[in-house]
N, C-alpha and C positions, 0 to 999 in steps of 0.2 A: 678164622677160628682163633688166633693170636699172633700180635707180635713179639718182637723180642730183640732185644740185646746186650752185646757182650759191654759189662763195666769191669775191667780188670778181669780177675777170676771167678765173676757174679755171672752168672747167666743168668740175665731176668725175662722170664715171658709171661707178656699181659695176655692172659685169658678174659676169653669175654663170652657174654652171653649166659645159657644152661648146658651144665654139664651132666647130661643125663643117659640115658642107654641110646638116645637115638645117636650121640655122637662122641661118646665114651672110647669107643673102640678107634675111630679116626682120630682121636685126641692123645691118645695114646701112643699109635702107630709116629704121628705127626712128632710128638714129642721125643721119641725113642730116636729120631730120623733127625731131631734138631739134636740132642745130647751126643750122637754117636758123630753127629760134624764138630762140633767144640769140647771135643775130646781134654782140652785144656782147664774146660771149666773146673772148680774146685768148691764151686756151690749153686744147686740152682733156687732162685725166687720165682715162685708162682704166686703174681700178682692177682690178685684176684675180685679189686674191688670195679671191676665192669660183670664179672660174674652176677647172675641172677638169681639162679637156682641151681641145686647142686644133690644131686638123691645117690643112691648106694653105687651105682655102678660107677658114676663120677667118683665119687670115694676112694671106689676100688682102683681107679684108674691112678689117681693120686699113690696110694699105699703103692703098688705094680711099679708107677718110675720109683718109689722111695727105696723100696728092696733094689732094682736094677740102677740103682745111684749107690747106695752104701755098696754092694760088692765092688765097688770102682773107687772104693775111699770118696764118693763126694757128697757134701752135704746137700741136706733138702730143706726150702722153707718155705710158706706160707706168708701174704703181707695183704697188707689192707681189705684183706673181707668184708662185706655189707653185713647189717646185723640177722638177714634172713640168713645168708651163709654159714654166718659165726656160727649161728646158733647149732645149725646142724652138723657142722664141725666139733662144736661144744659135746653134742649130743651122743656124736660117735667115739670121742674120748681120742679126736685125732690129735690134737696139742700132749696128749701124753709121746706122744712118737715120730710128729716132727713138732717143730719150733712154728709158732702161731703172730704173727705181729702186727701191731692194727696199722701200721704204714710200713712201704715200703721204706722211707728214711729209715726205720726204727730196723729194719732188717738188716739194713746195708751197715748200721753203725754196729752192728751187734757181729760178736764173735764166735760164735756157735761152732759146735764141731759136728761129724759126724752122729748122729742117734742108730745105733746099731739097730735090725729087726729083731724083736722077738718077742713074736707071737706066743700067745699064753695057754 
């Protein structure tokens, strides 16, 4: 489902494949179970350009660790998405609520803080 690791205070994990309802909820699960071991981290990157496809529940899944990362003070971000991804990332207005990067370089050079939840 993904790898991952620690770069300093980066937690980066490469998602691959579709993140869709058939594995939205193990991806989640997976994810909460990888954050709550590197309690240190202070930012996670979700890597995302082995991703394929990516529909609401995947969304959902993303927005779920975002909320359960800011109550913990830590940042969330997004990096290399393919243009099928972008797009519906574009679509859902997620780059208003985390931080969107077309590469991981570009995430890791970047100083981003916290983006608080709140929903409208």
């Amino acid at each position: 489902m993904f790898d991952w690791v620690l770069r300093g205070s980066d937690l980066i994990v490469d998602l691959q494949g579709e993140l869709d309802l058939s594995c939205s909820e193990r991806a989640a699960q997976a994810l909460d179970s990888l954050i709550d071991a590197n309690r240190g981290a202070r930012r996670v990157i979700l890597r995302m350009d082995r991703v394929t496809f990516i529909d609401s529940s995947g969304i959902g899944m993303v927005f779920g660790r975002h909320r359960r990362l800011v109550a913990r003070g830590v940042a969330l971000a997004i990096a290399g998405a393919g243009a099928r991804v972008s797009r519906t990332l574009d679509l859902l207005g997620v780059s208003e609520l985390i931080p969107v990067y077309a590469s991981l370089d570009r995430a890791l050079s970047a100083q981003e803080g916290v983006r608080k939840w709140n929903p409208r």
